[in-house]
VEXDREN-2710 file (C-alpha; in Angstrom, 1 decimal):
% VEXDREN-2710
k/r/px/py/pz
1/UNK/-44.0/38.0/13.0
2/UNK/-43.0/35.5/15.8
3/UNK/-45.0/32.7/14.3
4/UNK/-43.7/33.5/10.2
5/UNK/-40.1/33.0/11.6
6/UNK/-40.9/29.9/13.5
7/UNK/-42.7/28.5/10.3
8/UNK/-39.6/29.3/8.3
9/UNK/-37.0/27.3/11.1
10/UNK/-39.1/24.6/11.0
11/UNK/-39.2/24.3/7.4
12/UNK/-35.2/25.1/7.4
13/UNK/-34.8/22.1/10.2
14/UNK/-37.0/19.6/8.2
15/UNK/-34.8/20.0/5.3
16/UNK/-31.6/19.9/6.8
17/UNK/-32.3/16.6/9.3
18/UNK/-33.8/15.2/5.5
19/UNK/-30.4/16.0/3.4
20/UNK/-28.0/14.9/6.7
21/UNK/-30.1/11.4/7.2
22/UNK/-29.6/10.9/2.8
23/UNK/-25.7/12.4/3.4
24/UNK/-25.2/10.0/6.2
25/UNK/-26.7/6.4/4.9
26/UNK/-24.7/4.1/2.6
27/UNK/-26.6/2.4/0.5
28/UNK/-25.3/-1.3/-0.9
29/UNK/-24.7/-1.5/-4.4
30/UNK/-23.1/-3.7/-7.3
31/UNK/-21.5/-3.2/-10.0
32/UNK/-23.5/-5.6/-11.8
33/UNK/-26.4/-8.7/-10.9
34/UNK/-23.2/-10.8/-10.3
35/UNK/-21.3/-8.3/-8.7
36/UNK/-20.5/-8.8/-4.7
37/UNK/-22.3/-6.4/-2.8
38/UNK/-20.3/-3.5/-1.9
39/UNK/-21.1/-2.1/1.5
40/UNK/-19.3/0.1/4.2
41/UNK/-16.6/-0.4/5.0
42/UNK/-16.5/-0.5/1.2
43/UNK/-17.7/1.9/-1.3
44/UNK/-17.8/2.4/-5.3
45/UNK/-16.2/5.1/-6.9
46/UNK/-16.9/8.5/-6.4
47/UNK/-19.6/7.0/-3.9
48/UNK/-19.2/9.2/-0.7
49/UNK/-20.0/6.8/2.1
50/UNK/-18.1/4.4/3.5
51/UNK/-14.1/4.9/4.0
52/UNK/-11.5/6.2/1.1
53/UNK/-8.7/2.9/2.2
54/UNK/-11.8/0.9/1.1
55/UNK/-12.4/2.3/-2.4
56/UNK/-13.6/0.3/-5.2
57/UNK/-14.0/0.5/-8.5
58/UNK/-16.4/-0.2/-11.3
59/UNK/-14.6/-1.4/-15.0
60/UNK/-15.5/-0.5/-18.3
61/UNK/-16.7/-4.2/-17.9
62/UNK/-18.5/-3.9/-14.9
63/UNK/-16.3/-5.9/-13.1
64/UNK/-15.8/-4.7/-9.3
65/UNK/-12.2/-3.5/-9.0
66/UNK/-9.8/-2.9/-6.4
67/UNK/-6.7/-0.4/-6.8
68/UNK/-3.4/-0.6/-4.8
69/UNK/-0.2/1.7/-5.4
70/UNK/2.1/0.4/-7.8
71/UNK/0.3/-2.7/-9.1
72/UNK/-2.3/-3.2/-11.9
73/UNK/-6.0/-3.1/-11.1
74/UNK/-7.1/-6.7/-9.7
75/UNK/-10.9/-7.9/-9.8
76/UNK/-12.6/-8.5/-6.8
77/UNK/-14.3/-11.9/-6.7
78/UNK/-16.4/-12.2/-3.4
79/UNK/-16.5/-10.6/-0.1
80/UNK/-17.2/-12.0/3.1
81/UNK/-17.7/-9.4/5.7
82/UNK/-18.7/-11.7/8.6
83/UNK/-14.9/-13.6/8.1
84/UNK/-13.1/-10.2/6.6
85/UNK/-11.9/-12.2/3.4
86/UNK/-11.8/-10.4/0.2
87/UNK/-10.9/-12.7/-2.5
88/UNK/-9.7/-10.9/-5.6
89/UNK/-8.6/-12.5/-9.1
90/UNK/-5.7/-11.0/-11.5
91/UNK/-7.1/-10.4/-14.7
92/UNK/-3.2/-10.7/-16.1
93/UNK/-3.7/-14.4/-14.2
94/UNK/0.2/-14.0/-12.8
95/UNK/-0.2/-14.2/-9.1
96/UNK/3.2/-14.0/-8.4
97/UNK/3.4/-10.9/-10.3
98/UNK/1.1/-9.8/-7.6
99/UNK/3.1/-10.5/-4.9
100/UNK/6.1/-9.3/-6.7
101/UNK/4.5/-5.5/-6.6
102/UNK/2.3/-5.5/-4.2
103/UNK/2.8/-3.5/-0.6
104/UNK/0.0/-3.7/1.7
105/UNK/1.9/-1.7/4.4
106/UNK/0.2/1.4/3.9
107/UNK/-3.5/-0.2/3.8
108/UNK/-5.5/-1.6/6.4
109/UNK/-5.4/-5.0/4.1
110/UNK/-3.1/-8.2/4.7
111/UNK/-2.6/-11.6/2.9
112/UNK/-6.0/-14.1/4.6
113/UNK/-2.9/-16.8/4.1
114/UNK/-0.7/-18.2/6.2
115/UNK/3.1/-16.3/4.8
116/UNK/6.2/-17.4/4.1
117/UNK/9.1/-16.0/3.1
118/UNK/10.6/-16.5/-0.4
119/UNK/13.1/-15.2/-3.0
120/UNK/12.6/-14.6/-6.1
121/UNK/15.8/-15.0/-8.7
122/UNK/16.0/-13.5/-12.3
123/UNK/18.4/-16.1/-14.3
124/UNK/19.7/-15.7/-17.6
125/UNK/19.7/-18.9/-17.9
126/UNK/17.1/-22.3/-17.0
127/UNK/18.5/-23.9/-13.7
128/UNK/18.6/-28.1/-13.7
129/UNK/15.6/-29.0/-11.5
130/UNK/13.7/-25.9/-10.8
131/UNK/10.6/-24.9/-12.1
132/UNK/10.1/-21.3/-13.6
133/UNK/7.3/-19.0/-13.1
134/UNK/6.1/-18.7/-16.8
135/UNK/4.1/-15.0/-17.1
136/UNK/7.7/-13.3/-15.1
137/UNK/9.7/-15.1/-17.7
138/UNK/11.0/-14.3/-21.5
139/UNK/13.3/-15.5/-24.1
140/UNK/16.4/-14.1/-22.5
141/UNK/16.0/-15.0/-19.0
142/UNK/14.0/-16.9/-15.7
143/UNK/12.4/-16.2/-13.2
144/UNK/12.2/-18.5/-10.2
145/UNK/10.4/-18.5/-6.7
146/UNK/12.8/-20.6/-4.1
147/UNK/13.3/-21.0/-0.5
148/UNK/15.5/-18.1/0.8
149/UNK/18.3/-20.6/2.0
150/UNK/18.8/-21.3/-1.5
151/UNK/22.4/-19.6/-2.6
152/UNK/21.3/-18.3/-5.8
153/UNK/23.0/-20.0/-8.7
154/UNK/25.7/-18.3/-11.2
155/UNK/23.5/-17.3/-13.8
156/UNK/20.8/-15.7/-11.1
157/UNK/20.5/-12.5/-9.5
158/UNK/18.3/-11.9/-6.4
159/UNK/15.2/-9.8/-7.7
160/UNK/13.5/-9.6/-4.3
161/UNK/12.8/-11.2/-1.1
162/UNK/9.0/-11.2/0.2
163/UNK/6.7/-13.0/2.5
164/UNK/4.2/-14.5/0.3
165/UNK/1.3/-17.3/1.0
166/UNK/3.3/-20.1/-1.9
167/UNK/5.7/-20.5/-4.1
168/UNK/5.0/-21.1/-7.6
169/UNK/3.8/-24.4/-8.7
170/UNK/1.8/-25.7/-12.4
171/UNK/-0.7/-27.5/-10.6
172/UNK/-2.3/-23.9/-8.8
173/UNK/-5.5/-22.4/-9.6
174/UNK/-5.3/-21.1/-13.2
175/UNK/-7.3/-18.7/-12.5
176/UNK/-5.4/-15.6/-11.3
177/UNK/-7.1/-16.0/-8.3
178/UNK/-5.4/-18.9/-5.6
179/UNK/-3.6/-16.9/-2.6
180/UNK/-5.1/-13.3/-3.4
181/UNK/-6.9/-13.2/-0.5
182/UNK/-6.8/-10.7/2.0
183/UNK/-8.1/-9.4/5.2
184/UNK/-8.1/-6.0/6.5
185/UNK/-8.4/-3.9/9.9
186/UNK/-11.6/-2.7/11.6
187/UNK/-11.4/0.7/11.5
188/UNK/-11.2/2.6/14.1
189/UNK/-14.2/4.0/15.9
190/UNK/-13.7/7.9/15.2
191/UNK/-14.0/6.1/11.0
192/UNK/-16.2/3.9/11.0
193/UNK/-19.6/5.1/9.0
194/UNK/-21.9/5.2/12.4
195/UNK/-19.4/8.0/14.1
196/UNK/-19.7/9.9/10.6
197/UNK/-23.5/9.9/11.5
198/UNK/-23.3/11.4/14.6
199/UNK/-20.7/13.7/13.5
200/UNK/-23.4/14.5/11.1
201/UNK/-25.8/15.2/13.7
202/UNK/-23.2/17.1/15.9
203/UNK/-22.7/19.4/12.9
204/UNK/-26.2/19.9/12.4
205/UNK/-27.0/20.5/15.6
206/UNK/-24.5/23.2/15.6
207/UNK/-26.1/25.0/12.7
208/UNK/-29.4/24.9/14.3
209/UNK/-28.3/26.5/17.5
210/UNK/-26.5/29.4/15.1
211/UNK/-29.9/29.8/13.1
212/UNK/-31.6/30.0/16.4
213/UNK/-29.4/32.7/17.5
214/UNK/-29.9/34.4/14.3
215/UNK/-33.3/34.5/14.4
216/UNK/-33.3/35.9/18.0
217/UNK/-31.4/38.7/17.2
218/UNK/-33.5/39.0/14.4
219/UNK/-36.8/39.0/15.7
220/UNK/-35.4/41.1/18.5
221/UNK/-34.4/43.5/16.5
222/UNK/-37.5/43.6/14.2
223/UNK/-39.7/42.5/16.7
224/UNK/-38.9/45.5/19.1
225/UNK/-39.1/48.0/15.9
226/UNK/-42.7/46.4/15.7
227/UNK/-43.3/46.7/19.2
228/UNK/-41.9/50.4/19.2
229/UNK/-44.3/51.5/16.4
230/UNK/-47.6/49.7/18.1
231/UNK/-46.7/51.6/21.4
232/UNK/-47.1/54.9/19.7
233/UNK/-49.9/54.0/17.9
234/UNK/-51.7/53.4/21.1
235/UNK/-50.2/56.8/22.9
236/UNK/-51.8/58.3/19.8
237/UNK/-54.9/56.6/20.2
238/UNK/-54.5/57.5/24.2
239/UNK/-54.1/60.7/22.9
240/UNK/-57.0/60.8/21.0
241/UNK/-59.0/59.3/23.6
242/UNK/-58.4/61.8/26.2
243/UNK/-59.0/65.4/23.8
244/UNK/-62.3/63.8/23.0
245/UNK/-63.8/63.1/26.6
246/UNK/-62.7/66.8/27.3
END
């Protein structure tokens, strides 16, 4: 009996140290050959591993995508985990539309760049000697990045004030993708992906010392019925023993 229930934990152990070690261990991956490699702190969508703040996504394109609050979906172009740089590129290629919507304040991302603050003015109408920021602009009005000093002229209204890495000029990357850098925060030790292991461990050490317990009470309980019924069978046999050498 003893040595059928110890078979049988040791089979249950095997498997569950076998399914924790797979549960615990991120694996790289890509969205595609040319892909960057996503790896923790990172992970792919609905990938388990790594941290939710660091979610990415694959495209219908297989393009490796990165989703923020209140912004469009923005393509990530390389990651550098030894400098913390992810360098994304907007597939809309308006980077100041970007910075327009973007808030990092609730991620653990920040501009890689050097900021600056700047306004940006909505004008019905072009101003003499300033350059508009053509994929924010229509028909019907204007809209210019400028130094925050700058009193906004008649026809302008104040759309914003934000610290970016530039303001706009022609001559940037065309791209989508000059000044949409960022860097982020290590996480914190109780998150990173080595404490989720050992909590892995912790939790599975925990169920082996209730299946332990379980079995003891079990065997103790069975085993002593066992026990019971072999002590009678030798009082019997006692019995037997001593009526015959009568």
């Amino acid at each position: 009996m003893d040595g059928l229930i110890l078979h049988k934990l040791f089979i249950f152990f095997f498997f569950l140290f076998t399914t924790a070690s797979n549960a615990s261990t991120c694996k790289s991956a890509k969205c595609s050959p040319l892909s960057p490699q996503i790896q923790p702190p990172f992970r792919i969508h609905p990938q388990q591993c790594g941290l939710s703040q660091f979610t990415l996504f694959c495209d219908h394109h297989n393009q490796t995508t990165i989703r923020f609050n209140a912004t469009r979906d923005l393509i990530v172009k390389s990651i550098s985990y030894d400098a913390r740089r992810l360098s994304l590129i907007d597939p809309q290629r308006c980077v100041h539309g970007v910075f327009l919507n973007l808030n990092l304040s609730h991620t653990p991302f920040s501009y890689y760049h050097t900021l600056r603050r700047y306004k940006y003015l909505n004008c019905s109408s072009e101003v003499a000697g300033m350059e508009a920021v053509p994929c924010l602009s229509g028909e019907a009005h204007r809209v210019y990045v400028v130094e925050p000093s700058l009193p906004p002229p008649i026809s302008c209204w104040t759309v914003k004030t934000a610290s970016i890495p530039f303001s706009y000029s022609r001559y940037l990357s065309s791209d989508g993708s000059f000044g949409l850098g960022l860097t982020w925060t290590p996480a914190p030790v109780e998150e990173t992906e080595y404490n989720y292991t050992y909590k892995v461990i912790i939790a599975v050490l925990s169920m082996m010392v209730v299946v332990l317990m379980a079995g003891k009470v079990l065997y103790a309980k069975y085993g002593s019925k066992e026990n019971e019924e072999r002590h009678v069978e030798n009082v019997n046999l006692l019995g037997e023993y001593h009526v015959l050498t009568l």
